[in-house]
Backbone as XML, in Angstrom:
<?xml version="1.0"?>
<chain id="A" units="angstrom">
  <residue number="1" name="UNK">
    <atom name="N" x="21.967" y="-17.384" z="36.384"/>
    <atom name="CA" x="20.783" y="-17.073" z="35.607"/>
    <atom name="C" x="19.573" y="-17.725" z="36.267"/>
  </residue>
  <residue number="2" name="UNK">
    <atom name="N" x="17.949" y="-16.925" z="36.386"/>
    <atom name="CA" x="17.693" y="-17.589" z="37.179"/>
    <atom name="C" x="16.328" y="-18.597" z="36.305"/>
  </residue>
  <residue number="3" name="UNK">
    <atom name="N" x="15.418" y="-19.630" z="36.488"/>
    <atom name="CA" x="14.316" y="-20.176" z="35.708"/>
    <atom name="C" x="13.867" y="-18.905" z="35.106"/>
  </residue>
  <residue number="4" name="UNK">
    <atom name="N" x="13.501" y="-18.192" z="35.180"/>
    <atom name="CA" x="12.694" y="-16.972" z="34.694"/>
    <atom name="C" x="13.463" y="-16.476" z="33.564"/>
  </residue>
  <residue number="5" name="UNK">
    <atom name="N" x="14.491" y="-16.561" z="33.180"/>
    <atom name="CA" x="15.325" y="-15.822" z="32.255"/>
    <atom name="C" x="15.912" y="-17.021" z="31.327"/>
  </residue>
  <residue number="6" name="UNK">
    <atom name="N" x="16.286" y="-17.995" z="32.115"/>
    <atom name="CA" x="15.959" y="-19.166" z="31.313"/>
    <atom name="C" x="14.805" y="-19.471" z="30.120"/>
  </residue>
  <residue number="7" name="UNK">
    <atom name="N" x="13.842" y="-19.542" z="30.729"/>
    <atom name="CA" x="12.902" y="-20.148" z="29.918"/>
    <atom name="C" x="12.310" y="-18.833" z="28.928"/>
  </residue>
  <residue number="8" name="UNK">
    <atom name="N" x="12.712" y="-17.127" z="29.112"/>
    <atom name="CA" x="12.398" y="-16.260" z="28.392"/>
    <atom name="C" x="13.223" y="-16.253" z="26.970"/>
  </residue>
  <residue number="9" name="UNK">
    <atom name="N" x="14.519" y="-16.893" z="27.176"/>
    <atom name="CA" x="15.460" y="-17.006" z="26.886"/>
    <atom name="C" x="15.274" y="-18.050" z="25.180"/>
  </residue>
  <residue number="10" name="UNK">
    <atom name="N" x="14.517" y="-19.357" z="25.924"/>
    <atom name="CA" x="14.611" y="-20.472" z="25.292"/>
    <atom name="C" x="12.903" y="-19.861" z="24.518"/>
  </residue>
  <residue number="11" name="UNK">
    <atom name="N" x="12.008" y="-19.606" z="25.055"/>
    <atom name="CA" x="11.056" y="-19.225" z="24.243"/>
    <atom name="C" x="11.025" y="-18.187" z="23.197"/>
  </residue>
  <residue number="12" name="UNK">
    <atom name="N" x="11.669" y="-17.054" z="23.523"/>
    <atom name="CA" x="11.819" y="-16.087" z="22.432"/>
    <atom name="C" x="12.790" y="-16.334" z="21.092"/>
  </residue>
  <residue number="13" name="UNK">
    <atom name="N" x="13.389" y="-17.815" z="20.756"/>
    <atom name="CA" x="13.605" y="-18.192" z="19.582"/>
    <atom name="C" x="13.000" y="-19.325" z="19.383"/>
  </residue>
  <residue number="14" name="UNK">
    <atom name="N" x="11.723" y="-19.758" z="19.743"/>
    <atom name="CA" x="11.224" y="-20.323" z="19.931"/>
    <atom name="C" x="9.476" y="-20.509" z="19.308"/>
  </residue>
  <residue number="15" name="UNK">
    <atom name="N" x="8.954" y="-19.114" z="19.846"/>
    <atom name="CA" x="7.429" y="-19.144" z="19.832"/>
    <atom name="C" x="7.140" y="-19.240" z="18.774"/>
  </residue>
  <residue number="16" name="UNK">
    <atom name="N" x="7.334" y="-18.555" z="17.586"/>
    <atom name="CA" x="6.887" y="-18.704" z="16.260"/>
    <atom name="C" x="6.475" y="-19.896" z="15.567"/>
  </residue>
  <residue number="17" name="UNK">
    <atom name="N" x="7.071" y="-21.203" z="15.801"/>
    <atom name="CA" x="7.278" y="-22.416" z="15.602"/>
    <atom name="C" x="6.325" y="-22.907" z="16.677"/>
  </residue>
  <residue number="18" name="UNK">
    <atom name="N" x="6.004" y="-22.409" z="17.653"/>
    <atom name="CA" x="5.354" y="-23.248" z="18.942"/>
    <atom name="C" x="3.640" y="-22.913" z="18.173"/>
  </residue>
  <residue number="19" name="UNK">
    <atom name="N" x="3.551" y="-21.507" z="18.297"/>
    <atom name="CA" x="2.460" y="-20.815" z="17.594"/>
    <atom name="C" x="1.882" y="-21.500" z="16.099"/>
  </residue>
  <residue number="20" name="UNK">
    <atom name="N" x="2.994" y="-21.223" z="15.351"/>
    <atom name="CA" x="2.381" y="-22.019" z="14.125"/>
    <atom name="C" x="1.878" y="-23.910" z="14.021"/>
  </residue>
  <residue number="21" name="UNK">
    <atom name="N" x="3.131" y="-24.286" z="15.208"/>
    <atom name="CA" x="2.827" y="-25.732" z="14.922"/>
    <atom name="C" x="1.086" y="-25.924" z="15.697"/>
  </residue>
  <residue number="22" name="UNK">
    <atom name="N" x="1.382" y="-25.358" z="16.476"/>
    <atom name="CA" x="-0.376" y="-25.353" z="17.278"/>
    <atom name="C" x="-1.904" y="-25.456" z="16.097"/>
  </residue>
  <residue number="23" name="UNK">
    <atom name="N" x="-1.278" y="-24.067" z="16.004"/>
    <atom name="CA" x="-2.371" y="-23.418" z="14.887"/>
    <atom name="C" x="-2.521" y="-24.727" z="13.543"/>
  </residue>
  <residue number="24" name="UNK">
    <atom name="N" x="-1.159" y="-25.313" z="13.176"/>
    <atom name="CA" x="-1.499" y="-26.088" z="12.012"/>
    <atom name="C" x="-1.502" y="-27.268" z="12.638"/>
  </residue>
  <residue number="25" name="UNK">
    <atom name="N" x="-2.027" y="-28.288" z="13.783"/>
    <atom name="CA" x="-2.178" y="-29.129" z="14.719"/>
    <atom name="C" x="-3.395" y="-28.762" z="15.093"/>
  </residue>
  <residue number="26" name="UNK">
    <atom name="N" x="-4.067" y="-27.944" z="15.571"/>
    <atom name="CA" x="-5.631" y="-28.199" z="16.505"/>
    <atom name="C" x="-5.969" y="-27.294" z="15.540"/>
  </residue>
  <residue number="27" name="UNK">
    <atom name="N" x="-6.103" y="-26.442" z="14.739"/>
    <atom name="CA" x="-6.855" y="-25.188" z="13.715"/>
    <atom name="C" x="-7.258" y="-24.199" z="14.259"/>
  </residue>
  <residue number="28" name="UNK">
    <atom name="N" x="-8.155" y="-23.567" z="13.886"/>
    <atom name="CA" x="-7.964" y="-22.012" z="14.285"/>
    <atom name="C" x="-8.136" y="-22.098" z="16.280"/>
  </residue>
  <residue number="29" name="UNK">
    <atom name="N" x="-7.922" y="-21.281" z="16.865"/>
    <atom name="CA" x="-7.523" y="-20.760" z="17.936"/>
    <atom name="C" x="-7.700" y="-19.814" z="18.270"/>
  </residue>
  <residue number="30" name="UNK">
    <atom name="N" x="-8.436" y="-19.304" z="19.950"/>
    <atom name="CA" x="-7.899" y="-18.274" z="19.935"/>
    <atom name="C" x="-6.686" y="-17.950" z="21.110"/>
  </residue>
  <residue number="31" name="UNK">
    <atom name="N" x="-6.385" y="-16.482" z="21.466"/>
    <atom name="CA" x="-5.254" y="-16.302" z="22.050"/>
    <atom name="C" x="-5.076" y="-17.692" z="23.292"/>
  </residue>
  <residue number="32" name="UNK">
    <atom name="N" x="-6.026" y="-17.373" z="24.436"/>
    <atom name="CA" x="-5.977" y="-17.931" z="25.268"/>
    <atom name="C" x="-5.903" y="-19.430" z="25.526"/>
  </residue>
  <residue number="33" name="UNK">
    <atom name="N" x="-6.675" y="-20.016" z="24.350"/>
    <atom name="CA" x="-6.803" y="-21.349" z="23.729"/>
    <atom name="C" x="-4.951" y="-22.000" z="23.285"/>
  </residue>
  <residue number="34" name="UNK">
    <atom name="N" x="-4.411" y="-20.500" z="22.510"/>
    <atom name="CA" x="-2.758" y="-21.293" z="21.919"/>
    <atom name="C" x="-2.241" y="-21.082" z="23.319"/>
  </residue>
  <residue number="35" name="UNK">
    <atom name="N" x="-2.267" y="-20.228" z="24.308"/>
    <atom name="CA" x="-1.888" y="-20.092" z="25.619"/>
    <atom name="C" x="-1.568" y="-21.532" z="26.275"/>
  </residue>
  <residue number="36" name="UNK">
    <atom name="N" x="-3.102" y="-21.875" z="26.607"/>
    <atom name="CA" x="-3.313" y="-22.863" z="27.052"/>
    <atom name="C" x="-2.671" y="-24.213" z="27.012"/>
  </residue>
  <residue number="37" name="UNK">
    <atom name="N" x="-2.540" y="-24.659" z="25.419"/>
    <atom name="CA" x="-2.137" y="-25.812" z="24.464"/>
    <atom name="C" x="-0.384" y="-25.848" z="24.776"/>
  </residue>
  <residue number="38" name="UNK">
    <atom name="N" x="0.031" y="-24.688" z="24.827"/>
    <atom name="CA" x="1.678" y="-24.740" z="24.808"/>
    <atom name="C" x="1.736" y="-24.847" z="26.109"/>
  </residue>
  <residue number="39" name="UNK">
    <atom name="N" x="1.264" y="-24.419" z="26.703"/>
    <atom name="CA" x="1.512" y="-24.894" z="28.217"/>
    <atom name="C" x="1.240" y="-26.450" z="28.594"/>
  </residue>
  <residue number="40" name="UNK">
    <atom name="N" x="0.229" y="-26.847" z="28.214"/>
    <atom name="CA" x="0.056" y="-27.744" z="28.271"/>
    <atom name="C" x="0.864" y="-29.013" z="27.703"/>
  </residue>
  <residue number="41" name="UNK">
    <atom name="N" x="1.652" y="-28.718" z="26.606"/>
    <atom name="CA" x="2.021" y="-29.500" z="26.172"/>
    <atom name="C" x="3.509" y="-29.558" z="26.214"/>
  </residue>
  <residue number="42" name="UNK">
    <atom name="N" x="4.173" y="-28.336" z="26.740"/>
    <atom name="CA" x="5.309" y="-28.012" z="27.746"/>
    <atom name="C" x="5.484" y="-28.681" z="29.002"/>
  </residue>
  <residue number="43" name="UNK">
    <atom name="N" x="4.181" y="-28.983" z="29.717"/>
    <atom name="CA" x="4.052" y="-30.180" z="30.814"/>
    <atom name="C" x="4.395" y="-28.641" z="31.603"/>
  </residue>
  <residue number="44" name="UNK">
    <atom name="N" x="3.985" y="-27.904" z="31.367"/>
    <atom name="CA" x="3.917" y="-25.973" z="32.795"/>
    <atom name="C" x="4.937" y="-25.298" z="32.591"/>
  </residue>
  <residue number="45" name="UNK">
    <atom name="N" x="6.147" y="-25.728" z="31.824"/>
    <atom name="CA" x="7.133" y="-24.968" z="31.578"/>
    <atom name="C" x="7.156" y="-23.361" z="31.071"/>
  </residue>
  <residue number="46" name="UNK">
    <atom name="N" x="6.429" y="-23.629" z="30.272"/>
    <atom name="CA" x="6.134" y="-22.241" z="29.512"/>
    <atom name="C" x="4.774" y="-21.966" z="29.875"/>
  </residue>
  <residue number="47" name="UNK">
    <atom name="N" x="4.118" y="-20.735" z="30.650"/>
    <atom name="CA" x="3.003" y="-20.195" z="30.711"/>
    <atom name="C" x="3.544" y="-18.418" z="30.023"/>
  </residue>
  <residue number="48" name="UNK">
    <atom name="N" x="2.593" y="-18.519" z="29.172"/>
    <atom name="CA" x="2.926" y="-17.702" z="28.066"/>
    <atom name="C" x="1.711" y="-16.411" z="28.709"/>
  </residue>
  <residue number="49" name="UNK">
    <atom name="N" x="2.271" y="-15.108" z="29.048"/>
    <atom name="CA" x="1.622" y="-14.339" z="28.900"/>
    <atom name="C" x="0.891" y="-13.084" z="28.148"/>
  </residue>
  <residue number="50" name="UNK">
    <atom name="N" x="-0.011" y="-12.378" z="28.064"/>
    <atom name="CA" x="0.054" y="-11.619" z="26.850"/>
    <atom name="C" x="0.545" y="-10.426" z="26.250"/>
  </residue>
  <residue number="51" name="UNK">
    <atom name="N" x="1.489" y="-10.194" z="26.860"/>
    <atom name="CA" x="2.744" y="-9.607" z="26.596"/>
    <atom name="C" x="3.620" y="-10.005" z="25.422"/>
  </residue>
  <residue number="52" name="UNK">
    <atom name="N" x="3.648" y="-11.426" z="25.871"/>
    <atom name="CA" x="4.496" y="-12.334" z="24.980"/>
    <atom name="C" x="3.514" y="-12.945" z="24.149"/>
  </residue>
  <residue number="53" name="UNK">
    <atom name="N" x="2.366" y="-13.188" z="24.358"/>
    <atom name="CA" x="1.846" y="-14.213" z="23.474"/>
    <atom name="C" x="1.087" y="-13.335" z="21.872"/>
  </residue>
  <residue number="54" name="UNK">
    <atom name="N" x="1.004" y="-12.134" z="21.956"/>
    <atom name="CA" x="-0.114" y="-11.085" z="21.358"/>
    <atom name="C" x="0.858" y="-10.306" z="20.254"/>
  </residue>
  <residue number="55" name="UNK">
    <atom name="N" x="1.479" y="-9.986" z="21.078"/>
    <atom name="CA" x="3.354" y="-9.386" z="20.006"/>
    <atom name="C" x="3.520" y="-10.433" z="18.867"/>
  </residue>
  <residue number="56" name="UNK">
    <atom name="N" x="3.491" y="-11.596" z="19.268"/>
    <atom name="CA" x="4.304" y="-12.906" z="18.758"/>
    <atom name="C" x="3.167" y="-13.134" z="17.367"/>
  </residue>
  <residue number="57" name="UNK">
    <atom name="N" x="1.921" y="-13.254" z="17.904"/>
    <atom name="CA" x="0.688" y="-13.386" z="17.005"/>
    <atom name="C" x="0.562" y="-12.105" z="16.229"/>
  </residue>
  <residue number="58" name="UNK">
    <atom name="N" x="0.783" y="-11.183" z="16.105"/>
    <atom name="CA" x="0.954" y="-9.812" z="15.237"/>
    <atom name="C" x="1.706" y="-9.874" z="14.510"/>
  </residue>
  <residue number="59" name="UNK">
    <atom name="N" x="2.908" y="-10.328" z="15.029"/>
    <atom name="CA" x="4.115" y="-10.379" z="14.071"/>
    <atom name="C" x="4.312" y="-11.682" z="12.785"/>
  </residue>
  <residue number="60" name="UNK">
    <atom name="N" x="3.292" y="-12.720" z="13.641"/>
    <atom name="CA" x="3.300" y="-13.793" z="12.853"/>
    <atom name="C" x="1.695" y="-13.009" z="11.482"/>
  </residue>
  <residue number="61" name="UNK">
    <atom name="N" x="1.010" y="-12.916" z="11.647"/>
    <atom name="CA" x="-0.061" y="-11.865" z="11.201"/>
    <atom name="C" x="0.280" y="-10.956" z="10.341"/>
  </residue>
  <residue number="62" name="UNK">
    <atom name="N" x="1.486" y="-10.086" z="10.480"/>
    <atom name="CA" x="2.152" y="-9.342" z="9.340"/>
    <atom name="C" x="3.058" y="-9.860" z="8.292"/>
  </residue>
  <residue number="63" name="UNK">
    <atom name="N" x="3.222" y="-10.857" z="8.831"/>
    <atom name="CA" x="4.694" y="-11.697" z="7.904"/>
    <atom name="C" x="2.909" y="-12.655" z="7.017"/>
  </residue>
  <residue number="64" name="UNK">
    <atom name="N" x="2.323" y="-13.024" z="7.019"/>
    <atom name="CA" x="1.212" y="-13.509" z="6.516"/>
    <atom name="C" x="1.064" y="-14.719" z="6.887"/>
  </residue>
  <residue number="65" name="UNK">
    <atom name="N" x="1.541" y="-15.270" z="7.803"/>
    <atom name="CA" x="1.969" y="-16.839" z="7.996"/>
    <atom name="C" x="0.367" y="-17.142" z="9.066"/>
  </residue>
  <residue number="66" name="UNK">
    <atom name="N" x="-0.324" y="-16.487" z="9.692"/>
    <atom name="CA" x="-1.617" y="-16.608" z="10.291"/>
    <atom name="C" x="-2.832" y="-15.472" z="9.670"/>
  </residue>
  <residue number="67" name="UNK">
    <atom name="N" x="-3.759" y="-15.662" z="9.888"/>
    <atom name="CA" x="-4.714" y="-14.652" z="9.710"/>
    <atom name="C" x="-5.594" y="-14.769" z="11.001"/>
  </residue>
  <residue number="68" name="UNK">
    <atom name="N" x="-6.307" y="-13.981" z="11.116"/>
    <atom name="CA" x="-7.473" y="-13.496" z="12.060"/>
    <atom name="C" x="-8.541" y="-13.308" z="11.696"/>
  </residue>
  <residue number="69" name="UNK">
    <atom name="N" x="-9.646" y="-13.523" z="12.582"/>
    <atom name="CA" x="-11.336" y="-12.986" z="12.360"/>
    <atom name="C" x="-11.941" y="-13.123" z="13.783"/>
  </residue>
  <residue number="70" name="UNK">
    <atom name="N" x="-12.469" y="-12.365" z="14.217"/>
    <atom name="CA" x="-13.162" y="-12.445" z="15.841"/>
    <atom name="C" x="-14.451" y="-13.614" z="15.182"/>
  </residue>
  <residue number="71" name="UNK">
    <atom name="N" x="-14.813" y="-14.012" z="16.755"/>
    <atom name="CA" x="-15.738" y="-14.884" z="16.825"/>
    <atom name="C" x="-16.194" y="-14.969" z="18.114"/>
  </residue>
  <residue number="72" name="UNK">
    <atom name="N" x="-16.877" y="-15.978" z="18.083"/>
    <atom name="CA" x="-17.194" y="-16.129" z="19.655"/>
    <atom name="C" x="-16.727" y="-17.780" z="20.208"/>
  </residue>
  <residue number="73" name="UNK">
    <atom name="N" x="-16.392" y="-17.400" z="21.772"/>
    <atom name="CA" x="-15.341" y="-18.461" z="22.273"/>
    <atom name="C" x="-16.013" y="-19.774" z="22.634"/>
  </residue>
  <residue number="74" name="UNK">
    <atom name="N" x="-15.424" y="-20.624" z="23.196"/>
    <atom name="CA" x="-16.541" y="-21.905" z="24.426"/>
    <atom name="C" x="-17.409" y="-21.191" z="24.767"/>
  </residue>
  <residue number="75" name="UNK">
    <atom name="N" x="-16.697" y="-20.009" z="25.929"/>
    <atom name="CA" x="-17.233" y="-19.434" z="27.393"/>
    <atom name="C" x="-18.335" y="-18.340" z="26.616"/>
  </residue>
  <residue number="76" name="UNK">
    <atom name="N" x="-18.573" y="-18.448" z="25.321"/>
    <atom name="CA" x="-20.004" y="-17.124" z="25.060"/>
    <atom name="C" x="-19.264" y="-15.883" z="24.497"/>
  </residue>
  <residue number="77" name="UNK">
    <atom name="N" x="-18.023" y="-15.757" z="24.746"/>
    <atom name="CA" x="-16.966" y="-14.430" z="24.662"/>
    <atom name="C" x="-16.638" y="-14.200" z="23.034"/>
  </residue>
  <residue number="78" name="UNK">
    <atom name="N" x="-16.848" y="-12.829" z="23.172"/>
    <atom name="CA" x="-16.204" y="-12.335" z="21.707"/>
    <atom name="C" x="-14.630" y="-12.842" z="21.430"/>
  </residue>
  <residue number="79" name="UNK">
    <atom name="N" x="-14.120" y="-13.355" z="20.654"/>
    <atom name="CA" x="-12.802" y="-13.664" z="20.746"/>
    <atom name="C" x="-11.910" y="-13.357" z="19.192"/>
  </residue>
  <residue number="80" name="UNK">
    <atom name="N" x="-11.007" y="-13.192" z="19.328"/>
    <atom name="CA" x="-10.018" y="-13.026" z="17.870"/>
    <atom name="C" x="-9.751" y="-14.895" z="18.080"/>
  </residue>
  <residue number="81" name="UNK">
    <atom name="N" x="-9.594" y="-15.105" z="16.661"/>
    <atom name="CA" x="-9.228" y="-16.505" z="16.171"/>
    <atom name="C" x="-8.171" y="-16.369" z="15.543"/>
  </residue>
  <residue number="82" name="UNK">
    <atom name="N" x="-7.260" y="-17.131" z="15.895"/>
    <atom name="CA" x="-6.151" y="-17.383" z="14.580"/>
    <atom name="C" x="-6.411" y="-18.350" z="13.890"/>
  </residue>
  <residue number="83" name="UNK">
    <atom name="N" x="-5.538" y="-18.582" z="12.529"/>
    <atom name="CA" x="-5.526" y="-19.567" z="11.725"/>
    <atom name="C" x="-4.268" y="-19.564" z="10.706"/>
  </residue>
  <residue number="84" name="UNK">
    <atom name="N" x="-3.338" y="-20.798" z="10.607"/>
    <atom name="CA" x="-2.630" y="-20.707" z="9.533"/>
    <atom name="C" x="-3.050" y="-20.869" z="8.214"/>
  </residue>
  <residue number="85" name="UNK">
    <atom name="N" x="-2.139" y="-19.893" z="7.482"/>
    <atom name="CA" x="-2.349" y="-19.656" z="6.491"/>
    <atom name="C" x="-1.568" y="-20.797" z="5.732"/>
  </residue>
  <residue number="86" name="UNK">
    <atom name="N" x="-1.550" y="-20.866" z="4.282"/>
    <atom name="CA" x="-0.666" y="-21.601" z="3.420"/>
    <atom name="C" x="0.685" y="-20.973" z="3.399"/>
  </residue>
  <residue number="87" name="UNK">
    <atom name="N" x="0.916" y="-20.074" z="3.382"/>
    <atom name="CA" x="2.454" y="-19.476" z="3.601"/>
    <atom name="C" x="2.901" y="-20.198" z="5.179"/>
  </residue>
  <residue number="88" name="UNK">
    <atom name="N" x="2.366" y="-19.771" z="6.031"/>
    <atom name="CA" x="2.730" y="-20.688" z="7.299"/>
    <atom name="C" x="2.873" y="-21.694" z="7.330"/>
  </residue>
  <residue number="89" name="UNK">
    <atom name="N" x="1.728" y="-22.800" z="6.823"/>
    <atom name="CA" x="2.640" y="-23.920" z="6.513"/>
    <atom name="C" x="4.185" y="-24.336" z="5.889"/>
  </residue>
  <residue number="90" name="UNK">
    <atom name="N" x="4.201" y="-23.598" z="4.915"/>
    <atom name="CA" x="5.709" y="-23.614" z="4.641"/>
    <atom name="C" x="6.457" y="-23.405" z="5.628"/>
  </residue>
  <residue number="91" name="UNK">
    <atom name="N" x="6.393" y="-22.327" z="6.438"/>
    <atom name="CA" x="7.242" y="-22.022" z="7.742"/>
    <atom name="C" x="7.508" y="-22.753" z="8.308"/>
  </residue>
  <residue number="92" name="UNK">
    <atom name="N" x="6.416" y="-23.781" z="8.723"/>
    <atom name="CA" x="6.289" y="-24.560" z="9.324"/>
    <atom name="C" x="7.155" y="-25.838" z="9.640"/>
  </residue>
  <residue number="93" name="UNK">
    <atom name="N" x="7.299" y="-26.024" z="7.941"/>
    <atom name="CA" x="8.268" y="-27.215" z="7.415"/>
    <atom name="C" x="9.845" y="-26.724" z="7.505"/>
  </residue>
  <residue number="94" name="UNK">
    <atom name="N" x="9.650" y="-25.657" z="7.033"/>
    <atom name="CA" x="10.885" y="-25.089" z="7.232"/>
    <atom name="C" x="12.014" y="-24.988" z="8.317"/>
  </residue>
  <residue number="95" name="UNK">
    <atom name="N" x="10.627" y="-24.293" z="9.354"/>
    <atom name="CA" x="11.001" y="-24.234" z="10.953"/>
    <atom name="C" x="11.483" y="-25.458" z="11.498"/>
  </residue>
  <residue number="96" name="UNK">
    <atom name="N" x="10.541" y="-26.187" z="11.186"/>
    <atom name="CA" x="10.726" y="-27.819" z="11.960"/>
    <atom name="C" x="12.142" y="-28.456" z="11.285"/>
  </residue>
  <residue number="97" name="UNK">
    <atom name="N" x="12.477" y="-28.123" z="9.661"/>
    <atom name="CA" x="13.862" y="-28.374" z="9.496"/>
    <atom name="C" x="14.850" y="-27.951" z="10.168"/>
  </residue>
  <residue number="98" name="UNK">
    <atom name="N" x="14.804" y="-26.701" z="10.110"/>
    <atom name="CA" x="15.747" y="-25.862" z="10.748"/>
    <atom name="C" x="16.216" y="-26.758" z="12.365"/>
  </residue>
  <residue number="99" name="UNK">
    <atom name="N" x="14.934" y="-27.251" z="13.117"/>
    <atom name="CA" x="15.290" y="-26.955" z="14.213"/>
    <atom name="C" x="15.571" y="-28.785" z="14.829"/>
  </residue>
  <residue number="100" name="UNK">
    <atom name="N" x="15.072" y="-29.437" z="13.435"/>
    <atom name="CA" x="15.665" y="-30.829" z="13.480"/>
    <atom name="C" x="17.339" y="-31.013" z="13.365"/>
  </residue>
  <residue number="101" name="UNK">
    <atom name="N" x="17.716" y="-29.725" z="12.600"/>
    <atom name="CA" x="19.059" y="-29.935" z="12.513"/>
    <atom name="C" x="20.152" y="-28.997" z="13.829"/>
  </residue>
  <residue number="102" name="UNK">
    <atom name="N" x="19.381" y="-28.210" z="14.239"/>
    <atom name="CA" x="19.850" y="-27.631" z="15.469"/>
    <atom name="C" x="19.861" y="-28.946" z="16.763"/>
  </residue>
  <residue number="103" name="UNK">
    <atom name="N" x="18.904" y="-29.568" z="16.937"/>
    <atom name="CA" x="18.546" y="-30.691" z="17.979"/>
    <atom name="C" x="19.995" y="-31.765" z="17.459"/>
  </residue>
  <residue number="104" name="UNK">
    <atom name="N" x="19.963" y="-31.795" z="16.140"/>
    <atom name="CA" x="21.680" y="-32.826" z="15.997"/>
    <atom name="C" x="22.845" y="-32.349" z="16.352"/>
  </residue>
  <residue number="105" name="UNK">
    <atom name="N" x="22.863" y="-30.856" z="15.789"/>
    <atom name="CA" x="23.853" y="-30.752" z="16.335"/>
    <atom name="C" x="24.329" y="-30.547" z="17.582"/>
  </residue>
  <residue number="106" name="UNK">
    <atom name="N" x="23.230" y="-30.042" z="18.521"/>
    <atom name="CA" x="23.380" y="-30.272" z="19.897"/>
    <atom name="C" x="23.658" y="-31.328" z="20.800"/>
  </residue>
  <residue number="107" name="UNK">
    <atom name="N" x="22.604" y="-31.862" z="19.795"/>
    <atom name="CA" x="23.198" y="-33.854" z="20.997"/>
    <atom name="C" x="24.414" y="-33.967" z="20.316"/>
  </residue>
  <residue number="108" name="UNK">
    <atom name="N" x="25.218" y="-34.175" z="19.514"/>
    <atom name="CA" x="26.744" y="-34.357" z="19.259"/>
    <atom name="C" x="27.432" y="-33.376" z="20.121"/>
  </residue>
  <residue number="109" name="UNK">
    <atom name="N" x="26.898" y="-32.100" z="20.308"/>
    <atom name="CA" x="28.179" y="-31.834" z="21.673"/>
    <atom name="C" x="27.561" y="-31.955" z="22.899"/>
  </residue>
  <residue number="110" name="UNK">
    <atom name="N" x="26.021" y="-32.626" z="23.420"/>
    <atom name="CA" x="25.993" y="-33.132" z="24.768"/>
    <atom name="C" x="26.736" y="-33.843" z="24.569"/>
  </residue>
  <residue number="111" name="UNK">
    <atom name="N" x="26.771" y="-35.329" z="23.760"/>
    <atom name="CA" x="27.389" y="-36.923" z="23.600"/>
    <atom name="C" x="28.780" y="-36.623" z="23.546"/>
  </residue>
  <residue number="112" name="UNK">
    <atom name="N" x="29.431" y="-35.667" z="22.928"/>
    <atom name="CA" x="30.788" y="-35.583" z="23.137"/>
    <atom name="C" x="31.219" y="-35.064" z="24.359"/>
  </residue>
  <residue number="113" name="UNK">
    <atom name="N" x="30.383" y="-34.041" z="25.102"/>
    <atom name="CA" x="30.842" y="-33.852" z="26.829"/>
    <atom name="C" x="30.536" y="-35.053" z="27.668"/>
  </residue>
  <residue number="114" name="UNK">
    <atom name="N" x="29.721" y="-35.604" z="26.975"/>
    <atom name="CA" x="29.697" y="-37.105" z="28.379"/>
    <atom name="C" x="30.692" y="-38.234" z="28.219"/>
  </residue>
  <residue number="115" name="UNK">
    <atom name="N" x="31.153" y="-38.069" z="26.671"/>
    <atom name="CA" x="32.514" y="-39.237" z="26.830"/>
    <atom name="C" x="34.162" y="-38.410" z="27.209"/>
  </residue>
  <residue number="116" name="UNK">
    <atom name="N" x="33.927" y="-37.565" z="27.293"/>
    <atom name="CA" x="35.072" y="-36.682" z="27.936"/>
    <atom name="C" x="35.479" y="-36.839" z="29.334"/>
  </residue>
</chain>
């Protein structure tokens, strides 16, 4: 398998949670801005393109968990903004449960392959 399919792999159960935690961490946003932030805070792992990044924000947008309103950017530019909503926050908490308990159960079977 190669990095590329890897990391498509690990992001696409992933973004929703990356997206929302952003959005409810720095506040509204726009595309290029949550782009930016996850990359950044991935340390380059994930450079999110808009393919992937625009789908992800629609879908989060229909489920009601963000909303939208254009504005204008730093750079002078017309821009769409996101923002979480109060339903997203819940997600949020939710998500981050969910995925606190996925992270345990994983290190119990790294920690059990390394004493093997």
């Amino acid at each position: 398998m190669s990095t590329r399919e890897t990391k498509s792999d690990i992001l696409q159960g992933t973004l929703d949670l990356m997206v929302l935690r952003t959005l409810a961490t720095m506040g509204p946003q726009h595309g290029f801005g949550l782009a930016q932030r996850i990359q950044q805070i991935s340390g380059g792992a994930l450079d999110l393109n808009q393919g992937t990044l625009y789908p992800a924000l629609l879908r989060l947008e229909h489920r009601g968990w963000i909303r939208s309103q254009w504005g204008v950017s730093g750079n002078n530019r017309r821009a769409k903004f996101y923002e979480i909503t109060a339903a997203g926050r819940k997600q949020v908490e939710k998500e981050s449960a969910d995925w606190a308990r996925t992270v345990q159960i994983m290190d119990r079977f790294v920690r059990l392959a390394e004493t093997e």
